[in-house]
N, CA and C of each residue as an Amber inpcrd file, in Angstrom:
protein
   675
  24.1650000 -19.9730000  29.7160000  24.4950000 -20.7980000  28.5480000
  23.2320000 -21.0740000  27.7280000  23.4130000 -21.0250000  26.5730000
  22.1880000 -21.1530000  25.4920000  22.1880000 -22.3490000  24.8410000
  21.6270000 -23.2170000  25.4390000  21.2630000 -24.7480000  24.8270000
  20.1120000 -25.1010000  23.5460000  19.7730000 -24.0550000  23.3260000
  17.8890000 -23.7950000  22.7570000  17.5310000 -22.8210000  22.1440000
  17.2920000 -22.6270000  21.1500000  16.9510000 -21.2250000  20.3690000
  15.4860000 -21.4550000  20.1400000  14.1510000 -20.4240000  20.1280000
  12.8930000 -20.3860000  20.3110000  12.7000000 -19.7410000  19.8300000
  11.5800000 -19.9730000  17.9550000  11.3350000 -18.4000000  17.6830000
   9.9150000 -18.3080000  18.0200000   9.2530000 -17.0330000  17.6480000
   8.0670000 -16.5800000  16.9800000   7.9810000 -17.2590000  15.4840000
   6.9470000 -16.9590000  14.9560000   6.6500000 -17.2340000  13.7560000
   6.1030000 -15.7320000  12.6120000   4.7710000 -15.6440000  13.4600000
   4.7180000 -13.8390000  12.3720000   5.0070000 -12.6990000  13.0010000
   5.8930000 -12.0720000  11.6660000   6.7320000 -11.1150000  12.1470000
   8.3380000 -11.2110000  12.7880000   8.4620000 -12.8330000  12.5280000
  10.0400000 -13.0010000  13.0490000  10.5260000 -13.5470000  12.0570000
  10.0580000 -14.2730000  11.6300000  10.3300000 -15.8550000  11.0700000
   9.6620000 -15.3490000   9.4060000   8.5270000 -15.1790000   9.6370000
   7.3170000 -14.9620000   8.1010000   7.4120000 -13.5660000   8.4650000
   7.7790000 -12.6330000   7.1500000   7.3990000 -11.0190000   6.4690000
   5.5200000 -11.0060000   6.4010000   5.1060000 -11.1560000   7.6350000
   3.5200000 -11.0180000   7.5660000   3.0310000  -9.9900000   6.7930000
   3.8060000  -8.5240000   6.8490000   3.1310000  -7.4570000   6.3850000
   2.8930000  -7.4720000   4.5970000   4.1890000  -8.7290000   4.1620000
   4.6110000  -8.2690000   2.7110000   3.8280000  -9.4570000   2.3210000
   3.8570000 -10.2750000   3.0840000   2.6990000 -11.5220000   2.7360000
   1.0270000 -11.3470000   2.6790000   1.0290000 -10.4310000   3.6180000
  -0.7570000  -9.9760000   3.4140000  -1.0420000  -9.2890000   2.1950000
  -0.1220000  -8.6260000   1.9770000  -0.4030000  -7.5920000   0.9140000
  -0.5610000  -8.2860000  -0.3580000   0.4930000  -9.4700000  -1.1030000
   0.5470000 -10.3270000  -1.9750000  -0.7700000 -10.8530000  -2.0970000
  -1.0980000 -11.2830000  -0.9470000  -2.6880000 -12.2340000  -0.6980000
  -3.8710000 -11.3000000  -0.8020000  -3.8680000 -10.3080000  -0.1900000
  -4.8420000  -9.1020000  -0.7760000  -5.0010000  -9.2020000  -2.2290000
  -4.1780000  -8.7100000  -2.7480000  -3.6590000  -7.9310000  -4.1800000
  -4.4810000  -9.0640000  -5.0100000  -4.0680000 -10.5470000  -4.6210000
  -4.5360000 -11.8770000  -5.4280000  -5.7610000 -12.1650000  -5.2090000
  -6.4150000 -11.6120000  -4.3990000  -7.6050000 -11.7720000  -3.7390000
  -8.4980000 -10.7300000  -4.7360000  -8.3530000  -9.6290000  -4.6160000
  -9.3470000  -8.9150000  -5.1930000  -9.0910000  -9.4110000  -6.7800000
  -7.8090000  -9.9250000  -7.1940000  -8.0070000 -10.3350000  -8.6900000
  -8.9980000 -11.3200000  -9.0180000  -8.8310000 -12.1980000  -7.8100000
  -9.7670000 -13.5490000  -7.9850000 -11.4780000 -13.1200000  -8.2430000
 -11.4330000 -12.1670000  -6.9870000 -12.8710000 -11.6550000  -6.7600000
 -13.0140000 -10.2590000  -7.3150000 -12.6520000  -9.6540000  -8.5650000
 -12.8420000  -8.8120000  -9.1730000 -14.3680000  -8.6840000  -9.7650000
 -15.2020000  -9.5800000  -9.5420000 -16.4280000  -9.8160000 -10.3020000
 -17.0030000  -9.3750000  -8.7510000 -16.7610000  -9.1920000  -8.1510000
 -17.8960000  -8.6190000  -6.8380000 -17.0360000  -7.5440000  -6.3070000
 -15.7020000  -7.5990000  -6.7630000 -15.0270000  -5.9410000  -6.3880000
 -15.1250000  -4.7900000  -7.4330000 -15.8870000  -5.0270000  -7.9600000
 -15.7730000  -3.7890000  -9.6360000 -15.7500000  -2.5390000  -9.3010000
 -16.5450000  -2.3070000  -8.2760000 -17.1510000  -1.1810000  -7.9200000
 -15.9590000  -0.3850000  -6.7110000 -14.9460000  -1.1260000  -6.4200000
 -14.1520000  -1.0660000  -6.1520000 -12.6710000  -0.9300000  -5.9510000
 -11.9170000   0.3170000  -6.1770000 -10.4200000   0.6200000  -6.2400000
  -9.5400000  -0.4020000  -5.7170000  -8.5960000  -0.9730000  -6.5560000
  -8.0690000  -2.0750000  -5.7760000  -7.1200000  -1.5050000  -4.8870000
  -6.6160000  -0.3550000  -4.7530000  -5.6070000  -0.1310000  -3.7040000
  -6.6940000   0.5640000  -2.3730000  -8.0480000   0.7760000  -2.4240000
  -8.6420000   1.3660000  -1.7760000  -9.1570000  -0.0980000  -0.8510000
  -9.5870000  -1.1670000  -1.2970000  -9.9040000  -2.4020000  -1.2990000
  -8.7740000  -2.9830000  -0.1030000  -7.6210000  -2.5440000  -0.7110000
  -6.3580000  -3.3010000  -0.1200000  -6.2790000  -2.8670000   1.7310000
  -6.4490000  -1.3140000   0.8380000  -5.2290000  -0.5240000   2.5540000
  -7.0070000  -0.4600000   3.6930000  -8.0360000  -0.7820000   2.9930000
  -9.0620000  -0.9270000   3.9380000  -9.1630000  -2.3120000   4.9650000
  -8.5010000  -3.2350000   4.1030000  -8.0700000  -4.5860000   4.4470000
  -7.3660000  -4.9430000   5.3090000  -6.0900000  -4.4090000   5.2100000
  -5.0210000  -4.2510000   5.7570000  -5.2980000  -3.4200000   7.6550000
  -5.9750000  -2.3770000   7.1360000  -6.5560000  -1.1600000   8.1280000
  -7.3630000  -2.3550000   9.3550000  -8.3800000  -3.2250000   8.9570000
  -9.1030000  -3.8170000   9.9900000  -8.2840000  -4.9480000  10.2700000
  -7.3580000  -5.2780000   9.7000000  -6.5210000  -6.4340000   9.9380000
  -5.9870000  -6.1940000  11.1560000  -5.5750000  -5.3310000  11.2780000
  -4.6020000  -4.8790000  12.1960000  -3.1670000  -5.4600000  12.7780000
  -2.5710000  -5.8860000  11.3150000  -1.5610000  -6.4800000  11.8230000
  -1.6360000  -8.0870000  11.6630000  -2.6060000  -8.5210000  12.1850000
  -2.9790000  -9.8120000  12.8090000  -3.6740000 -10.3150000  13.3560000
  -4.4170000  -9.1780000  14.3150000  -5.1620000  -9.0890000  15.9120000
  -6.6430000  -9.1300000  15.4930000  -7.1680000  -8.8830000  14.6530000
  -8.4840000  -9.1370000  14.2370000  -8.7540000 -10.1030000  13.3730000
  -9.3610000 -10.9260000  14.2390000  -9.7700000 -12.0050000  13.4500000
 -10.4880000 -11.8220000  12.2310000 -10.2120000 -12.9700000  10.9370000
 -10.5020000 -12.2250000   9.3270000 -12.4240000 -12.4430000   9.7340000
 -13.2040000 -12.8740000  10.2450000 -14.3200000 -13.1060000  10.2580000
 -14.6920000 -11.7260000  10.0680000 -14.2000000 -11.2810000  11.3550000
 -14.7620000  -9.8230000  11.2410000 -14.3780000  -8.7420000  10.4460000
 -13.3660000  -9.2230000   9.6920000 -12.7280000  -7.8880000   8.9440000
 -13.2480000  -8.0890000   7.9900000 -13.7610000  -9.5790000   7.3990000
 -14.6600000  -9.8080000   5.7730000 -15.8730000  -9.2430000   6.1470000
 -16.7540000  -9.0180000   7.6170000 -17.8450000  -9.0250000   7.4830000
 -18.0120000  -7.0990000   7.8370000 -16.9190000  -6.7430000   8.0980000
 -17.0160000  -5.2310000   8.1930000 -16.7840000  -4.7680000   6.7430000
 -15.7430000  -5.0320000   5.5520000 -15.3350000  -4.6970000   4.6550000
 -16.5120000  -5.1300000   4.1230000 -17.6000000  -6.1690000   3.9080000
 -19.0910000  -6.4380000   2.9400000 -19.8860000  -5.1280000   3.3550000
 -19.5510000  -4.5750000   4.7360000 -20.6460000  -3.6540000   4.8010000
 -20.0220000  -2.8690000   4.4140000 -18.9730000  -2.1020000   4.4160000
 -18.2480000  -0.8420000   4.2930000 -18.2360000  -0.4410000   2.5060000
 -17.9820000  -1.9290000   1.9310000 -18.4250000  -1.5380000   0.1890000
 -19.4180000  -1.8930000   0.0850000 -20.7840000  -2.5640000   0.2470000
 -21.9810000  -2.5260000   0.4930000 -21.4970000  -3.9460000  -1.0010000
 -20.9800000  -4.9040000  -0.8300000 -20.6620000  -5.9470000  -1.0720000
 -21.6750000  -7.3580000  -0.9870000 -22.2900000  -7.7680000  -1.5640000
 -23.0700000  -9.1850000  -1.3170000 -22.9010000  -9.7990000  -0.0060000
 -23.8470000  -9.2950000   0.8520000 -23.5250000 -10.0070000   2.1200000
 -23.1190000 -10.9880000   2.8820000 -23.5640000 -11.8440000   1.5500000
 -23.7080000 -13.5080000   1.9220000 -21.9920000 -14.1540000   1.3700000
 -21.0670000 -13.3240000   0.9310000 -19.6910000 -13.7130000   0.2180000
 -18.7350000 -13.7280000   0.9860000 -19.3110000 -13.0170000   2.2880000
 -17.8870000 -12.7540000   3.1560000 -17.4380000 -14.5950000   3.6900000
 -18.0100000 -15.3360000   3.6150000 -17.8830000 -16.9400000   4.1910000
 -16.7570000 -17.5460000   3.2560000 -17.1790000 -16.7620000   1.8940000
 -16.4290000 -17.4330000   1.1240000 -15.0970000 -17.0200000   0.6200000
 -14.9590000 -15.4120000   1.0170000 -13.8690000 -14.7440000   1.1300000
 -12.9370000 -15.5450000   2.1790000 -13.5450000 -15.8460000   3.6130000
 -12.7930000 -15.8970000   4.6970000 -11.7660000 -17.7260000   3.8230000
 -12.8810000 -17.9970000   3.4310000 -12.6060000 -19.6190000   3.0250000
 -10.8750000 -19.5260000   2.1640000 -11.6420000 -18.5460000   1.0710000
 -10.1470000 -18.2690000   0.4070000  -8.8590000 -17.7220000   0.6490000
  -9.2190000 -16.8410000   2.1340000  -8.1010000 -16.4430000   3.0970000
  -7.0660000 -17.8200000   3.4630000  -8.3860000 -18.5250000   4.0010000
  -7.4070000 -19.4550000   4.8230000  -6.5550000 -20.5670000   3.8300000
  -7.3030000 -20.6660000   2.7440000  -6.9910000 -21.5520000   1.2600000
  -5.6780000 -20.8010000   0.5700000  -5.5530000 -19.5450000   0.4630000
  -4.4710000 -19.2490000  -0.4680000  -3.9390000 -18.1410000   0.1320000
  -3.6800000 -17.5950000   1.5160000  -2.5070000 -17.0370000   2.1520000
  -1.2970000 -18.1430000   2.1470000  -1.6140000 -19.4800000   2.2670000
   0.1740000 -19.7450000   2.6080000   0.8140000 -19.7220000   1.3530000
  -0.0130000 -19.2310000  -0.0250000   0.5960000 -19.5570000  -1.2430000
   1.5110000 -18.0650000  -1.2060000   1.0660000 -17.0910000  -0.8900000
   1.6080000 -15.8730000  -0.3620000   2.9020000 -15.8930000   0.5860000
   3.0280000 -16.5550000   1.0070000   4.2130000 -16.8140000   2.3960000
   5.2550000 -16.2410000   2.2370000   6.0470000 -15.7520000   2.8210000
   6.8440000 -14.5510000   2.1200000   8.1720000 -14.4530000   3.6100000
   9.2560000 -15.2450000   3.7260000   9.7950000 -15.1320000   4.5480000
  10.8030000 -13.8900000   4.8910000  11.5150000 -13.6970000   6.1580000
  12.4360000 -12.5260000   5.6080000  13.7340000 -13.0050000   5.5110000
  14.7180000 -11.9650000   5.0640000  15.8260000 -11.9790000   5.0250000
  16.8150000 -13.5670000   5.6680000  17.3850000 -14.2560000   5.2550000
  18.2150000 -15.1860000   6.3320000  17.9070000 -15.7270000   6.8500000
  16.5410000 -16.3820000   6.7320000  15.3010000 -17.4360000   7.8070000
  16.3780000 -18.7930000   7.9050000  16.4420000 -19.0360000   6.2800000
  16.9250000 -20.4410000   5.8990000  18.5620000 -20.8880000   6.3910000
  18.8580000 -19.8720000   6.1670000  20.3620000 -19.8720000   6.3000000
  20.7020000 -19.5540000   7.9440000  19.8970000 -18.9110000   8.5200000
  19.8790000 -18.9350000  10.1010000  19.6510000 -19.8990000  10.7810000
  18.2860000 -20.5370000  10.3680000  18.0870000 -22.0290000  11.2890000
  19.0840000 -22.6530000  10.6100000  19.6300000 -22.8460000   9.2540000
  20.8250000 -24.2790000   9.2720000  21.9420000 -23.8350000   9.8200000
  22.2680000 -22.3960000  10.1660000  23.1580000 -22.4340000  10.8040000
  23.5580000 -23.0830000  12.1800000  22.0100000 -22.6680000  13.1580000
  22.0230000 -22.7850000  13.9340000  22.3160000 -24.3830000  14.1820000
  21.3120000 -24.9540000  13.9780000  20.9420000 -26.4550000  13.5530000
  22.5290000 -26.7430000  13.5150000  23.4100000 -26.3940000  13.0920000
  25.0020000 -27.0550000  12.6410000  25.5580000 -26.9710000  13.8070000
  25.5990000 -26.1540000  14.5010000  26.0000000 -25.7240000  15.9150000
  24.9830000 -26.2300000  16.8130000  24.2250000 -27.7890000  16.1050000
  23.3190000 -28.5540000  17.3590000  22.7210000 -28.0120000  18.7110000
  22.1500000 -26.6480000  18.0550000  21.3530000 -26.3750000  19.0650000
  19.6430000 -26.6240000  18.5650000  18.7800000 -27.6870000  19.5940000
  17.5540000 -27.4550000  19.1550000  16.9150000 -26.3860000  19.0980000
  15.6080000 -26.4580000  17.8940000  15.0210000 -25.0340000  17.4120000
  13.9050000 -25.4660000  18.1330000  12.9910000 -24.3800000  18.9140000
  11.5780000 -24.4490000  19.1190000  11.0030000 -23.3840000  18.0620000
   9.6550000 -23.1520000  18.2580000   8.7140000 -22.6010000  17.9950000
   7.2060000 -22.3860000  18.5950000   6.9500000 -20.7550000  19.0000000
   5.3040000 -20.7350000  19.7070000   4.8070000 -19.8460000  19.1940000
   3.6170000 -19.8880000  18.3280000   2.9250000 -19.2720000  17.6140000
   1.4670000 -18.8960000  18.0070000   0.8810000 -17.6920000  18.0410000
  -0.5600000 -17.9690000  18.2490000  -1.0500000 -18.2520000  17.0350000
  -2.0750000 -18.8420000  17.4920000  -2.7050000 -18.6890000  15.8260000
  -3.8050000 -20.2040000  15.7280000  -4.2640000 -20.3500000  14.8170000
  -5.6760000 -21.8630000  14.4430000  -3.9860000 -22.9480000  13.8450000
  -4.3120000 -23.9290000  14.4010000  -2.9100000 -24.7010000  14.1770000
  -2.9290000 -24.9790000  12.9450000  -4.1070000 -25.2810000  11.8940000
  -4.0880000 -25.8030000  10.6880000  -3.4660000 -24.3810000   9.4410000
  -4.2780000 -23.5670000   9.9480000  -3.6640000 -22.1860000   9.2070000
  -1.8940000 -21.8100000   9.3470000  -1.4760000 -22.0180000  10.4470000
   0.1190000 -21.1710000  10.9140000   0.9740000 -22.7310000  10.5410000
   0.4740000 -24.4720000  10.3440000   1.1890000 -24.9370000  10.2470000
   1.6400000 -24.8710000   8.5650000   0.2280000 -24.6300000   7.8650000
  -0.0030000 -24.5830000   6.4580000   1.2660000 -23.3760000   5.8750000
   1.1420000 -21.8920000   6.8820000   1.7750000 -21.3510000   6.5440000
   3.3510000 -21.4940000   6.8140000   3.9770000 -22.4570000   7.9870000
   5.2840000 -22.7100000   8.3250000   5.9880000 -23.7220000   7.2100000
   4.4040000 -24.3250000   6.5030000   5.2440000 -25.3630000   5.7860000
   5.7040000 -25.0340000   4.3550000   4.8540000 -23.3030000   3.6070000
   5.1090000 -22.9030000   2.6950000   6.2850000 -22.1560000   2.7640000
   6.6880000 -21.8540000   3.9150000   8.0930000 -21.2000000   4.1570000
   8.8800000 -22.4750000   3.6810000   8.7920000 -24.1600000   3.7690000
  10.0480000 -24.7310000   3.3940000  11.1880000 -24.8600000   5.2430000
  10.7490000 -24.9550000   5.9710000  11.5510000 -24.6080000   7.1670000
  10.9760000 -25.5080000   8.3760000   9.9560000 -25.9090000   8.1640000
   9.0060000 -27.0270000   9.3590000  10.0490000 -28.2040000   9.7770000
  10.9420000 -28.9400000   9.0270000  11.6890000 -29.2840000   9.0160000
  13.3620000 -29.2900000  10.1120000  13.1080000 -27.8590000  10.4180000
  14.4240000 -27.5500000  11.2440000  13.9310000 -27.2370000  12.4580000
  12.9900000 -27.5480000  13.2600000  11.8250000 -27.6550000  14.5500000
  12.0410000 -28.6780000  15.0180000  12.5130000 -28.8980000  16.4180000
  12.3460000 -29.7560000  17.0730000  11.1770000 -29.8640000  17.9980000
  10.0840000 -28.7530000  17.7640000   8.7880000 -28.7190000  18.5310000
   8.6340000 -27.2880000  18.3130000   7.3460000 -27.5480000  17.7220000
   5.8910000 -26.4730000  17.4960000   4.7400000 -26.2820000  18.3760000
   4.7620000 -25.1670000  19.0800000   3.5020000 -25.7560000  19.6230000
   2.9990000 -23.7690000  19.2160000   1.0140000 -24.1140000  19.0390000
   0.1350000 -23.4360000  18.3360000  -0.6160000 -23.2300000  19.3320000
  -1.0880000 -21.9070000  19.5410000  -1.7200000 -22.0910000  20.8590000
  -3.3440000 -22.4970000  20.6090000  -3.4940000 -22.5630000  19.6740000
  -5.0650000 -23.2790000  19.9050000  -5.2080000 -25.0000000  19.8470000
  -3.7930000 -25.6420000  19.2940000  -3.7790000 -27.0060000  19.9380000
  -3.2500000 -27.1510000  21.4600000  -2.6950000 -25.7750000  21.7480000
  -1.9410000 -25.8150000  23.1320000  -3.4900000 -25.6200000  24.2790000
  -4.0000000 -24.8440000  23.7860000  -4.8350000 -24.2480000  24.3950000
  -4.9000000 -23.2600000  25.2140000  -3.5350000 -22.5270000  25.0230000
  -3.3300000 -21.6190000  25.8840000  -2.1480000 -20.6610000  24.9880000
  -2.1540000 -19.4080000  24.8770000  -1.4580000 -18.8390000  24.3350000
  -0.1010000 -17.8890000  24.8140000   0.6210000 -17.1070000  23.9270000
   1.2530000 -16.3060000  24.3430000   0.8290000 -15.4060000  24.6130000
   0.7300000 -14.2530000  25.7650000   2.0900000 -14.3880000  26.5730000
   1.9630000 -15.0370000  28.1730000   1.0020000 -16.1590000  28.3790000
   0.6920000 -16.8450000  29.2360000   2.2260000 -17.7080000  29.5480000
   2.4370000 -17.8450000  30.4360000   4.1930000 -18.4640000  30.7000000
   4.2670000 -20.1120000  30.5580000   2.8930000 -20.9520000  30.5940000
   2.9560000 -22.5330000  30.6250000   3.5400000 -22.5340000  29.5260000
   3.0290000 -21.5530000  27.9620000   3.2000000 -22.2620000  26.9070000
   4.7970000 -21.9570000  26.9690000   5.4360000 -21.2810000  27.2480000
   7.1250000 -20.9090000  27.2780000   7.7120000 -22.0400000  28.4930000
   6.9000000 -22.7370000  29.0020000   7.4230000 -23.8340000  29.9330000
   7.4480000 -24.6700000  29.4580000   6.0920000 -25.0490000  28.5430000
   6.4810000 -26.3600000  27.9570000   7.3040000 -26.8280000  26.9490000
   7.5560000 -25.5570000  26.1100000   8.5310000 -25.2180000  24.8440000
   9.7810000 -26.1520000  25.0850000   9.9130000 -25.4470000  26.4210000
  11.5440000 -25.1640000  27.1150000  11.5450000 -27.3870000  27.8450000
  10.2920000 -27.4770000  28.0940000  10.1630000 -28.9940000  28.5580000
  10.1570000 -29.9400000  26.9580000   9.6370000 -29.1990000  25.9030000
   9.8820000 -30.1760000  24.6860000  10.9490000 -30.2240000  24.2990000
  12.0550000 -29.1800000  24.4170000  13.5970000 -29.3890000  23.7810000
  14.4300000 -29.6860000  24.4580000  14.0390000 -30.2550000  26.0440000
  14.8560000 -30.3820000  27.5000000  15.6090000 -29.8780000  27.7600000
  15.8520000 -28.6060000  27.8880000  16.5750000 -27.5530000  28.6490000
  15.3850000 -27.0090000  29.6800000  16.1560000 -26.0640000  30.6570000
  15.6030000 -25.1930000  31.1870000  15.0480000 -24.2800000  30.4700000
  14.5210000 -23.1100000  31.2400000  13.9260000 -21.8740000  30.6180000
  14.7740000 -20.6960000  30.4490000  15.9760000 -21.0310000  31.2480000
  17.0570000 -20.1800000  31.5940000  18.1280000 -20.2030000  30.0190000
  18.1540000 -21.2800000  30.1080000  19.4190000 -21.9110000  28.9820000
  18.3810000 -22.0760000  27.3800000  17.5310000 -21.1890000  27.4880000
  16.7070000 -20.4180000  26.0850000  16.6120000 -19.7080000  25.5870000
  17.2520000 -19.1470000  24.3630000  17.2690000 -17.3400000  23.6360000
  15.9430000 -17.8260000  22.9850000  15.0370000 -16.6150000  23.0500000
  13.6600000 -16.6360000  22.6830000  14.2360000 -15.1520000  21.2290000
  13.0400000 -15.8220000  20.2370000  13.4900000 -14.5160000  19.4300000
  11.7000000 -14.0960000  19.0080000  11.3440000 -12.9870000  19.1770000
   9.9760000 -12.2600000  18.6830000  10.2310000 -11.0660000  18.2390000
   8.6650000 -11.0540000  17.7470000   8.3780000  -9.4290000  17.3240000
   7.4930000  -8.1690000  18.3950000   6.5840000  -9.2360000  19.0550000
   5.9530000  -8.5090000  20.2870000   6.4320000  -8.2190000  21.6200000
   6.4150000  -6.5720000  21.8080000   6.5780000  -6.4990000  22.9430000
   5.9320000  -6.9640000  24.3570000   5.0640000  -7.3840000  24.2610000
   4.4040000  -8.2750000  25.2760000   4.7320000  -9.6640000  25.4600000
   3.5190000 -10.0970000  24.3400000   3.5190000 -11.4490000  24.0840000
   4.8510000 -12.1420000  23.8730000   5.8240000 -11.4120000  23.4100000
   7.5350000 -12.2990000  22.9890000   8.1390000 -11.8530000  24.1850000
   8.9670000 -10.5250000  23.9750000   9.8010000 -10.2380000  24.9970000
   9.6230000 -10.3050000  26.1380000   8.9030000  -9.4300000  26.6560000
   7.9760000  -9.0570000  27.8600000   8.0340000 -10.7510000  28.5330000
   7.2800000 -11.2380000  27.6460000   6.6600000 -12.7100000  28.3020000
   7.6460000 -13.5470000  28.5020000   8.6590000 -13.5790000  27.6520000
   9.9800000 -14.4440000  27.6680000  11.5290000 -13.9450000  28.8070000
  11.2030000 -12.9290000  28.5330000  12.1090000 -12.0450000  30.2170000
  11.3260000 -12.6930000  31.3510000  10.2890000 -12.6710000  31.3060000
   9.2650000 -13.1060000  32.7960000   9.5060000 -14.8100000  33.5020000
  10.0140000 -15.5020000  32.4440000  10.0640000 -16.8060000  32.4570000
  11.4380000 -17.1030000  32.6850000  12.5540000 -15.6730000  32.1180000
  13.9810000 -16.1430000  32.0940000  14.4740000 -16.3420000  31.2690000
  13.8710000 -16.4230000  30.0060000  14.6330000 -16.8970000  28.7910000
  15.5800000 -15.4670000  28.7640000  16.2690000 -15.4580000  28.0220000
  17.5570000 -14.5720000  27.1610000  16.6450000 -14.0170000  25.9340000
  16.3220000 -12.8070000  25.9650000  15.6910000 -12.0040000  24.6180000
  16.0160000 -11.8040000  23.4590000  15.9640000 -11.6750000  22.7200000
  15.9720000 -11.1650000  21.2370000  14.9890000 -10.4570000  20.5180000
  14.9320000  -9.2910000  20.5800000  13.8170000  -8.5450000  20.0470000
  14.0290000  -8.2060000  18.4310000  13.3170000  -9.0060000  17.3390000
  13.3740000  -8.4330000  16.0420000  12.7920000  -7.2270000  15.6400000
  13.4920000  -6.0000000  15.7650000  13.2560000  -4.6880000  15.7940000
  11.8390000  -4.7350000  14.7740000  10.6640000  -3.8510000  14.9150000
   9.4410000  -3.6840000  14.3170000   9.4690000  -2.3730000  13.9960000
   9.1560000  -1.9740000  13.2070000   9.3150000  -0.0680000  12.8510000
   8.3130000   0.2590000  13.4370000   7.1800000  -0.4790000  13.4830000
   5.7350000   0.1720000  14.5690000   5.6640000   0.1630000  15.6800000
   6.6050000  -0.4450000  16.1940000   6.9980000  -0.3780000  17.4620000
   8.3190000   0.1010000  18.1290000   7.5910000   1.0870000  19.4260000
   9.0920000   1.8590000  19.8450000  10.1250000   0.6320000  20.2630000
  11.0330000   1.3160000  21.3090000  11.9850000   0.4350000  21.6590000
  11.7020000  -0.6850000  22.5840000  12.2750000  -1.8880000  22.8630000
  11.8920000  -2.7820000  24.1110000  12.7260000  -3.2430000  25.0080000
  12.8380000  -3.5250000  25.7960000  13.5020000  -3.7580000  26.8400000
  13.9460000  -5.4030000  26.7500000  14.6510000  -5.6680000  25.7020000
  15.2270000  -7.4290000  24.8240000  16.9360000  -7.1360000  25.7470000
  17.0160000  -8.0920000  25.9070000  18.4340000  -8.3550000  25.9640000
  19.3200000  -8.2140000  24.5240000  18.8200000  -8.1540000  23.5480000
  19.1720000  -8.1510000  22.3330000  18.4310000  -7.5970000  21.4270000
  18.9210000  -6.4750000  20.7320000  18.2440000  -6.2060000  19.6030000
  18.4140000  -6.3710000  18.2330000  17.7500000  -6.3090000  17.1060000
  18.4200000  -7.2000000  15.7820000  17.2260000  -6.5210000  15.2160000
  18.0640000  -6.4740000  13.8830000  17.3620000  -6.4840000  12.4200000
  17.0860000  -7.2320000  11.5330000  18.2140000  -8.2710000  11.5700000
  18.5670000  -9.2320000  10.7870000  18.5290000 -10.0780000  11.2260000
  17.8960000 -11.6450000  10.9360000  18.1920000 -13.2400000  11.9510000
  19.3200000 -13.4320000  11.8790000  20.5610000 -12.4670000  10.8220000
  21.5130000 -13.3820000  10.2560000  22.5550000 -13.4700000  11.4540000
  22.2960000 -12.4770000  12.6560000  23.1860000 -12.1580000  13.6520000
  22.9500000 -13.1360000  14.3530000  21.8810000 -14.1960000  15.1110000
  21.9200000 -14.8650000  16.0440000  22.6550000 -15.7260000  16.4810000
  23.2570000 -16.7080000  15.2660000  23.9640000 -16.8950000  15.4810000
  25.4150000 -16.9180000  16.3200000  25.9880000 -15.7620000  16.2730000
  26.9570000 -15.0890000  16.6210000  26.6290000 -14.3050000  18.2160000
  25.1210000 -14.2550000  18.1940000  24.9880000 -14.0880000  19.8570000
  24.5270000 -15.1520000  20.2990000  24.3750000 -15.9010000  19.9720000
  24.6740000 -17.7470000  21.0250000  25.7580000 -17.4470000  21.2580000
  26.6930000 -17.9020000  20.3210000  28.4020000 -18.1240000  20.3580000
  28.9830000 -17.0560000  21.4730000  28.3870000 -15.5470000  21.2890000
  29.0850000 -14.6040000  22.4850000  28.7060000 -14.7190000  24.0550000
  27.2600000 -15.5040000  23.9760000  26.5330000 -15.8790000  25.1160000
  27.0950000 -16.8650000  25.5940000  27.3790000 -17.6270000  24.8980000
  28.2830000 -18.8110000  25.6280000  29.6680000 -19.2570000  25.6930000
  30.6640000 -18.1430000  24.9630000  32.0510000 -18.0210000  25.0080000
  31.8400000 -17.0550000  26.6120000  31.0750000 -16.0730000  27.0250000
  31.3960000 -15.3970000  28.0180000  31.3180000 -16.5910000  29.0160000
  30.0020000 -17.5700000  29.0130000  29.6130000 -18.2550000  30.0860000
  30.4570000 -20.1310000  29.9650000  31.2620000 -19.7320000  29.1640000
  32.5300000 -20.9840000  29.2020000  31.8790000 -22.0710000  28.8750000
  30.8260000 -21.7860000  27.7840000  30.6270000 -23.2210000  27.6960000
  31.9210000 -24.0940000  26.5910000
């Protein structure tokens, strides 16, 4: 029985890929006076390239990209500054975010949320989505202090919305850190299909949030609630 719905945040919840790109694009406009010398789509997909998604922290990707265009050395501080300042203006949710959590929310099931990420940056960005609101508990793993796919933080999730770990559909984008980690603990899967990534081993697979709904309801018409 599914008492608890748990998402991810980037890549489930937030269109990270379509949101970086926006914030790029605005970025080199801002800083066109130290990018001149520089192609803005060459600028971009080099950006994007050390980003990796997510997984590299921007310190190092401003301070590889100053050397790689041979860029004012001393700017990358202030690049990183404007990363963290005007990505959530970028925020870019997908398909059915809004209309999924109120669904859910109507059918009184509490929402969690576990995100990695610097808590001031991922809350900045949850709150430009418009959606912080339909959370009955956030937790960030650098206020947690411990991240995904470590199992406390999926214990305590499951201890902030008082259910078990059992009676939790977890929904991600990583095969590790989400699924992987959330099968290990017991939760009920939901894998939001990734095109860069092959297949995973979710109890559920999806394209759309707009379905979840409708697999609570089948999860728990089988199990009589």
């Amino acid at each position: 029985m599914i008492r608890a719905v748990i998402f991810d945040l980037d890549g489930t919840l937030l269109d990270r890929d379509a949101s970086l790109k926006k914030f790029v694009e605005g970025q080199y406009e801002r800083y066109k006076h130290a990018f001149a010398h520089i192609h803005k789509k060459t600028y971009m997909d080099r950006f994007i390239e050390l980003d990796a998604r997510g997984y590299v922290w921007k310190d190092k990707v401003y301070q590889q990209l100053v050397g790689d265009f041979l860029i004012n050395v001393h700017i990358w501080e202030e690049l990183l500054e404007d990363y963290i300042s005007n990505f959530p203006f970028h925020c870019t949710p997908f398909n059915n975010v809004e209309n999924t959590l109120q669904r859910l929310s109507e059918d009184n099931l509490p929402l969690g949320m576990i995100t990695n990420g610097f808590e001031v940056f991922q809350m900045n960005n949850l709150k430009a989505l418009g959606i912080e609101h339909y959370f009955h508990s956030i937790l960030v793993s650098e206020r947690e202090g411990i991240k995904k796919p470590n199992p406390e933080i999926f214990r305590r999730s499951a201890e902030f919305l008082q259910v078990s770990m059992k009676e939790c559909l977890f929904i991600g984008d990583h095969p590790e850190n989400d699924v992987a980690a959330a099968n290990a603990v017991g939760m009920t899967t939901v894998w939001k299909r990734d095109s860069y990534r092959d297949e995973v081993d979710a109890d559920f697979i999806i394209e759309d949030l707009d379905c979840l709904p409708a697999i609570v309801k089948s999860i728990n018409e089988k199990e009589g609630r």
